[in-house]
C-alpha positions as CSV (number, residue, x, y, z in Angstrom):
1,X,8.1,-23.6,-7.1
2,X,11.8,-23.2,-8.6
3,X,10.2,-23.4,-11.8
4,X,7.7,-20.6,-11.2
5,X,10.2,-18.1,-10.0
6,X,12.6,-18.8,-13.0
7,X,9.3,-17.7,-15.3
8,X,8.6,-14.7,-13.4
9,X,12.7,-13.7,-13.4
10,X,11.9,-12.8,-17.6
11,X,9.4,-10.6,-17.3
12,X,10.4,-7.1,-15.7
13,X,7.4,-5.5,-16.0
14,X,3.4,-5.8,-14.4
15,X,1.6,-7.6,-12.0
16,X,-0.9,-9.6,-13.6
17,X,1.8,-12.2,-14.2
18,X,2.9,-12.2,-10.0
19,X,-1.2,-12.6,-9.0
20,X,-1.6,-15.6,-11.6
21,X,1.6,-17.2,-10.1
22,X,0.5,-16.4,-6.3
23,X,-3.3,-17.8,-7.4
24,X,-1.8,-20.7,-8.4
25,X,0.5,-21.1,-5.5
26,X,-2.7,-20.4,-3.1
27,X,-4.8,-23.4,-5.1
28,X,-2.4,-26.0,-3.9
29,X,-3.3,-26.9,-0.8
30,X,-0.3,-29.6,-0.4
31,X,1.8,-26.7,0.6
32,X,2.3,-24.4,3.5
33,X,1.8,-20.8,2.0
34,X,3.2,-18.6,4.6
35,X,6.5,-20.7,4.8
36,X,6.7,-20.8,1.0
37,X,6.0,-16.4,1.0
38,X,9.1,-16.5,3.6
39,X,11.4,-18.8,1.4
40,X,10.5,-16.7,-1.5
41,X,10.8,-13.4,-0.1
42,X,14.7,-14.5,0.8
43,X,15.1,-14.8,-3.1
44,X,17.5,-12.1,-4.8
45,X,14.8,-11.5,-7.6
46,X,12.6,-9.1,-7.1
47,X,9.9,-10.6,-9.0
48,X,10.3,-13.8,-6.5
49,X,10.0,-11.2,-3.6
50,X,7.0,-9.7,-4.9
51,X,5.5,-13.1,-5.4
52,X,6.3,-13.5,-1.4
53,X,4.4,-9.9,-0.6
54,X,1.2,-11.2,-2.7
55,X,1.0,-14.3,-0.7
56,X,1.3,-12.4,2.4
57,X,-1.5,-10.0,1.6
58,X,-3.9,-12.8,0.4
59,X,-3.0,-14.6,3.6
60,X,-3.0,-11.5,5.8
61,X,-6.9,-11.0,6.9
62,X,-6.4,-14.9,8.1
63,X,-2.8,-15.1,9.2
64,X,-2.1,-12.2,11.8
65,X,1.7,-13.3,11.6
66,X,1.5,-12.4,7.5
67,X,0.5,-8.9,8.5
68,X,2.9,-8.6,11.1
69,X,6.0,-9.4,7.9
70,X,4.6,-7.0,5.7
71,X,4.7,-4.2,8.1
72,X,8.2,-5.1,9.3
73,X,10.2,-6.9,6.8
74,X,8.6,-6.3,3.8
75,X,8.8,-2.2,4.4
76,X,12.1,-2.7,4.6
77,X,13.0,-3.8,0.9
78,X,14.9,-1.0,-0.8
79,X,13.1,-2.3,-4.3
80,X,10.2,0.1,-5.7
81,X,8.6,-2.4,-7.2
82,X,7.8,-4.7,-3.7
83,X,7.3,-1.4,-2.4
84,X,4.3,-1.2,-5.0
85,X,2.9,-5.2,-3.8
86,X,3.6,-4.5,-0.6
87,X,0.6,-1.5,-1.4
88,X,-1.6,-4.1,-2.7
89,X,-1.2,-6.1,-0.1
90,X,-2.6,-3.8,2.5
91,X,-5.5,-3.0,-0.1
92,X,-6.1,-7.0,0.1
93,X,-6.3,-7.3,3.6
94,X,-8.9,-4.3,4.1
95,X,-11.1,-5.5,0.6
96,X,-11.1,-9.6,2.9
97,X,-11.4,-7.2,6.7
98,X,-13.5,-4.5,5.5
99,X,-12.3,-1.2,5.0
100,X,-14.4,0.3,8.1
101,X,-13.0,-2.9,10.2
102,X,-10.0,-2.2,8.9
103,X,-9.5,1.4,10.5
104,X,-7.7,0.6,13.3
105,X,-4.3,-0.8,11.4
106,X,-4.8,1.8,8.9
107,X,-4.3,3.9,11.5
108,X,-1.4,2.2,13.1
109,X,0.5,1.9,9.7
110,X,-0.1,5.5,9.6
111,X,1.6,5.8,12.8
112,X,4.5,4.3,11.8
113,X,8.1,5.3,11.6
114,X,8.9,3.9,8.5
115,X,7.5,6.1,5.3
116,X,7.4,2.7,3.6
117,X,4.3,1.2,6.1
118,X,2.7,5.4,5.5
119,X,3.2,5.3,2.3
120,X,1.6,1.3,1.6
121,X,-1.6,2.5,3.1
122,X,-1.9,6.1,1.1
123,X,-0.9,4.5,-2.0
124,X,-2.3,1.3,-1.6
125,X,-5.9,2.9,-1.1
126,X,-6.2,5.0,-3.9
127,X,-8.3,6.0,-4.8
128,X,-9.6,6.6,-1.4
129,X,-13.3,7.7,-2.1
130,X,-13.7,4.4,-4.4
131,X,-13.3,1.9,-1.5
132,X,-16.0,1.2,0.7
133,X,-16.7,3.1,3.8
134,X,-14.4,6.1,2.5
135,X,-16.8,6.3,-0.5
136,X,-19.4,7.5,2.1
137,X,-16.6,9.0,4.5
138,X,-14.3,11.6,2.5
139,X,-13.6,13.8,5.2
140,X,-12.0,10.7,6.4
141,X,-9.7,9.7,4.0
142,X,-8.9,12.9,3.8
143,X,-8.1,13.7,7.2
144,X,-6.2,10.4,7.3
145,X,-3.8,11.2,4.4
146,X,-3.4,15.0,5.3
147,X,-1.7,14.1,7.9
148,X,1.6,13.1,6.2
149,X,1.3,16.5,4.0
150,X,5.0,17.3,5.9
151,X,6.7,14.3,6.4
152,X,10.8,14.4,5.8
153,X,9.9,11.4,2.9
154,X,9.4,13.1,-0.1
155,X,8.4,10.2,-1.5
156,X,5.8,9.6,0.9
157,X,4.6,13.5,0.1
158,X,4.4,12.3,-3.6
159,X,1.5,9.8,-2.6
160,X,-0.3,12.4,-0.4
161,X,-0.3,15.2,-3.1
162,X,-1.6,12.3,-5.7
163,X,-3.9,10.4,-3.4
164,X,-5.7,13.9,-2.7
165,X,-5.7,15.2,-6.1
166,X,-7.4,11.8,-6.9
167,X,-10.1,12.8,-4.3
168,X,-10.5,16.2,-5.5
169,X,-11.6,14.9,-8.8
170,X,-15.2,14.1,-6.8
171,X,-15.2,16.3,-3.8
172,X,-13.3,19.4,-4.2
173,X,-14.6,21.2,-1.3
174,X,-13.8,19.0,1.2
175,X,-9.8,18.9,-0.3
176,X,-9.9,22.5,-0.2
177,X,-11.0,23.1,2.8
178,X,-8.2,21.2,4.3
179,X,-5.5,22.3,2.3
180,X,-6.6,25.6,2.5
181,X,-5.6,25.5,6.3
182,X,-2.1,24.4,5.8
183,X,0.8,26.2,6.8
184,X,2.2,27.8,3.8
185,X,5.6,28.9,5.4
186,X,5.9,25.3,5.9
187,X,7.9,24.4,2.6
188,X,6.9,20.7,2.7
189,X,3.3,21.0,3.0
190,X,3.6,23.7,0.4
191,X,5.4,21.0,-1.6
192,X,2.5,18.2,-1.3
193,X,-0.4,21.3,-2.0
194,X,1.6,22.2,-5.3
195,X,1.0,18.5,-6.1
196,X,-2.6,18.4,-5.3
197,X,-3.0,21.7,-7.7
198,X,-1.2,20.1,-10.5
């Protein structure tokens, strides 16, 4: 395992080379996956981390516990770039669930304190109206993400105004509509409805 994380510590950039790493992690079944995410994700590099964050969403739709440490310890990396995995991860988890199925801890996520766990599932499903049951649902998507259009992260607000004006692309009615009714003395909704205009 040494050896894999010394490979992945000299490329900065991507993910392709992380998911061909975790694959071949997950193919060995000699080893206990979820203890090997946990050692890696107490690595300094965060390309060892990210490693840790793609076991963990592979593992998650079986292993409630691997769920559990991406919405706890995982959201609390300070790096951008396990911020990204940690995204995918929660994409991995509804794609193995079912995006429908998935609803309730969409919805819990989205009910969180931390804009990190918001801002996993907003970015992590985009583009919304592409995934399964949101395809045929984008009042609900929408609805869902709307929700965060004033939230103190401004980074979070980034991902609403971008996830929406992904959406809008296919169903601009239904994004107008809604942002239509927003509050435009409030200055960080105005914020995220500038993004969505871009």
């Amino acid at each position: 395992m040494q050896a894999i994380v010394e490979n992945l510590k000299g490329i900065e950039h991507g993910f392709k080379h992380i998911i061909e790493a975790g694959d071949m992690l997950l193919s060995d079944k000699s080893i206990k996956h979820l203890d090997t995410a946990l050692t890696l994700f107490e690595d300094q590099s965060y390309q060892a981390r990210m490693l840790a964050v793609y076991l963990l969403g592979e593992l998650s739709a079986h292993v409630p516990e691997a769920l559990a440490i991406l919405e706890n310890k995982v959201a609390a990396d300070g790096n951008w770039r396990v911020q990204e995995m940690l995204a995918k991860a929660f994409d991995a988890y509804c794609q193995k669930t079912g995006y429908e199925a998935s609803l309730p801890k969409i919805k819990k996520w989205l009910s969180s304190s931390n804009p990190n766990v918001k801002r996993a599932i907003i970015e992590g499903l985009r583009i919304w109206t592409g995934r399964p049951y949101f395809k045929e649902n984008p009042e609900a998507a929408v609805s869902l993400i709307s929700r965060h259009r004033s939230d103190e992260s401004e980074y979070l607000r980034k991902s609403v105004g971008n996830a929406l004006r992904d959406i809008q692309k296919k169903f601009p009615a239904i994004v107008q509509s809604e942002i239509s009714a927003w509050d435009t003395a409030d200055k960080k909704a105005m914020y995220t409805k500038k993004l969505v205009e871009k």
